[in-house]
LOMAR-981981 format. One record per atom (N, C-alpha, C): residue in one letter; x, y, z. Coordinates in steps of 0.2 Angstrom, whole numbers, plus 5000, padded with zeros to 4 digits. Example, Ala and Ser with C-alpha at 12.3 -4.5 7.8 and 13.67 -1.06 7.14 Angstrom:
2
A506649725039 A506249785039 A506649845039 S506449895035 S506849955036 S506450005039 
END
This chain:
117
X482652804940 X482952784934 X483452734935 X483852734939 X484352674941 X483952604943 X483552624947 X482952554946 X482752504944 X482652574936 X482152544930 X482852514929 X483652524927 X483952494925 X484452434925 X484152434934 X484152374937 X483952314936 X483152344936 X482552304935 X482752284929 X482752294922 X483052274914 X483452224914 X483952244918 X484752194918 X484252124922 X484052154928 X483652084930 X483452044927 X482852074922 X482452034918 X482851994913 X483352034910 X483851994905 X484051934906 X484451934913 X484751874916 X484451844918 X483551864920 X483051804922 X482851754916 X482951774909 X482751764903 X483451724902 X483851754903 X484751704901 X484751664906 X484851664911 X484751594915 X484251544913 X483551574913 X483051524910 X483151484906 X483551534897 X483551504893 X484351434891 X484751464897 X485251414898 X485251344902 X484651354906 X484451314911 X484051264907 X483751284904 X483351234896 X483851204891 X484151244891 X484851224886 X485151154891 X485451164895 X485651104898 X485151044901 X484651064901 X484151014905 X483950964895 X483651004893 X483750974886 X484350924883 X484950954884 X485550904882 X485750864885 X485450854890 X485650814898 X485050744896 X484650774895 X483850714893 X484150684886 X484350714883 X484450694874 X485050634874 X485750654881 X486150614882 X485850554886 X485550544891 X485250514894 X484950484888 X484450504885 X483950444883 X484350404876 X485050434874 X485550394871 X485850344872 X485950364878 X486450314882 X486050234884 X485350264883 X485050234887 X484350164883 X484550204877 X484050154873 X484450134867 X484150064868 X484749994863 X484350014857 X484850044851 X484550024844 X485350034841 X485250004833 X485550024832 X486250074830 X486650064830 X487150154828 X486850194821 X486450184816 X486150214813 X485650254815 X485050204819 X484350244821 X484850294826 X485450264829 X485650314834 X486050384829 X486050384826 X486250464822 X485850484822 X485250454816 X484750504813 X484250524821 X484350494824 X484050534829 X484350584832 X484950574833 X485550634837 X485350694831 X485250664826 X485150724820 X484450744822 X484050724824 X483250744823 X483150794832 X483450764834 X483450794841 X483850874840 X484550854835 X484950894835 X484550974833 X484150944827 X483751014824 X483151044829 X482850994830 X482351004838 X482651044841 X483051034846 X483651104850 X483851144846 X483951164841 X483951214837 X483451264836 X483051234834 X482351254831 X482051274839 X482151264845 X481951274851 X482351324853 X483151314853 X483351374855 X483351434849 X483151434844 X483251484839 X482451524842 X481851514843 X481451514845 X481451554851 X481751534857 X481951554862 X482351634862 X482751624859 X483151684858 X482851734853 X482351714849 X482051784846 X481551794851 X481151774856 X480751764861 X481051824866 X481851824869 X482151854872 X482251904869 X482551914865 X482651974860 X482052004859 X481451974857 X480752024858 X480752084866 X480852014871 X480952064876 X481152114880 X481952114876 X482552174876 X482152204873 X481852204867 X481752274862 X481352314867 X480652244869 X480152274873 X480152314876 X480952314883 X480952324889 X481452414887 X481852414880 X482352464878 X481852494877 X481152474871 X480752544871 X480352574877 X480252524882 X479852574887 X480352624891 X480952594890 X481452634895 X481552674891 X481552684884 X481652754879 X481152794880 X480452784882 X479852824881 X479852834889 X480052814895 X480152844900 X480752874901 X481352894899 X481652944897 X481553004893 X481452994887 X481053044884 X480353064887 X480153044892 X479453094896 X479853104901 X480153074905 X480653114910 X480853194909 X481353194901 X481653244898 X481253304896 X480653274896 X480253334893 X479853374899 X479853324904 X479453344911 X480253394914 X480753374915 X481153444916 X481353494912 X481053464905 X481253534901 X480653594903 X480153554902 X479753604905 X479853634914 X479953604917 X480053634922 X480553674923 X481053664918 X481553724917 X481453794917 X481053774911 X480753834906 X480053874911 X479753844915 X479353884921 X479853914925 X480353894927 X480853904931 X481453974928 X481353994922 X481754034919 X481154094918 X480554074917 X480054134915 X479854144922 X479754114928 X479754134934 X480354184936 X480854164936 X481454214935 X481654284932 X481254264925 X481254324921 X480654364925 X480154374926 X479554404929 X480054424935 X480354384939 X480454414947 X481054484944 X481554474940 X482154534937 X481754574934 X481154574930 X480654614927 X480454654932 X480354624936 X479754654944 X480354714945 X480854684947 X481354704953 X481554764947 X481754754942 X481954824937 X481454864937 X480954874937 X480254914936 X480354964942 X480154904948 X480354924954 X481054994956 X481554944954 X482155004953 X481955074949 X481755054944 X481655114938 X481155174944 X480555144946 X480055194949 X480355214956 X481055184959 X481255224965 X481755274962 X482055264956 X482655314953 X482155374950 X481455364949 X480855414946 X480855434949 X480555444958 X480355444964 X480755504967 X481755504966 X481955514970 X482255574967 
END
């Protein structure tokens, strides 16, 4: 169970790093290719603007993408906890009608030596 919840936190961060690594790799390129191509301060907005929405619209993407994830990864670890809980409930529940039988046994037992004697 500590494993599963290991592994979870794992996946997150491998998903949050990814998606941060992207995030700066993208802003890094968009500065870059700024700085780097002569037009003039107009075309240079509406592009800043068009790019802007683009990294938007990508990280907005990405983030329900990971958030699908987390649900994904919450509901498996719900449905493997609730079948863990039900596998010891059950074994509980053998473990107390086992018990009840052996007291049952052993009172019976008692009762036929106190008949006996």
């Amino acid at each position: 169970m500590i494993n599963e919840n290991q592994e979870s936190v794992s996946r997150k961060n491998n998903v949050f790093s990814i998606f941060v690594s992207l995030l700066v790799g993208g802003l890094a390129g968009a500065v870059t290719m700024l700085l780097l191509a002569p037009q003039s301060g107009e075309d240079t907005r509406l592009q800043i603007q068009e790019k802007g929405i683009e990294l938007r619209d990508r990280t907005t993407g990405m983030v329900e993408d990971a958030m699908a994830q987390v649900r994904l990864d919450r509901n498996k670890f719900t449905i493997s906890g609730r079948r863990k809980a039900k596998e010891l409930l059950d074994q509980g529940q053998a473990l107390v009608v086992e018990q009840l039988d052996r007291v049952s046994d052993a009172a019976q037992a008692g009762k036929k030596a106190i008949q006996n004697s």
